[in-house]
C-alpha positions in Angstrom: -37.7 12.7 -11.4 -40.0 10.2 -9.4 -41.8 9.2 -12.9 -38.1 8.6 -14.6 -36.4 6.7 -11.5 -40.2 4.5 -12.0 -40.5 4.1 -15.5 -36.4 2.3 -14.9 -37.3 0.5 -11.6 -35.1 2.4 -9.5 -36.0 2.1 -5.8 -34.3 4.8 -3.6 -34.1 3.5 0.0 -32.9 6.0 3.1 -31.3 5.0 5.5 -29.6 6.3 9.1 -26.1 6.3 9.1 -24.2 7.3 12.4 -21.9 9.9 12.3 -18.6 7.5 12.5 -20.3 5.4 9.6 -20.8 8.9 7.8 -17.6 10.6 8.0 -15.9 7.3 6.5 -18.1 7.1 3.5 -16.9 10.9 2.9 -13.5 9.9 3.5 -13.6 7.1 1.1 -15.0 9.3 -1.2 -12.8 12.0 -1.0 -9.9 9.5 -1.7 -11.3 7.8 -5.0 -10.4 9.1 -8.2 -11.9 8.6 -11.8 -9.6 7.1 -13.8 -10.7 7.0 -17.7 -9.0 3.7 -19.3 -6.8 4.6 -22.5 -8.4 2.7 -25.5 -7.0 -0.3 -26.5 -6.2 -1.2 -30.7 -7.4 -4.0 -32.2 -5.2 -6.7 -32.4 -4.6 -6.3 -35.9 -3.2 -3.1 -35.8 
């Protein structure tokens, strides 16, 4: 994995959340929702 996240120039930084900053980013997350866009026709069609 490290060789793969190199060869792309990833950088993977940690970093110390406290708990209040933590249980929002779940909260956010658990409230977002993947929304796949419906394909639009040419304009010619």
């Amino acid at each position: 994995m490290s060789a793969a996240l190199s060869a792309w120039g990833v950088t993977v930084l940690v970093v110390e959340l406290d708990d209040a900053v933590r249980d929002g980013i779940r909260a956010a997350q658990a409230r977002q929702v993947m929304v796949n866009p419906t394909a639009t026709p040419p304009p010619d069609a």
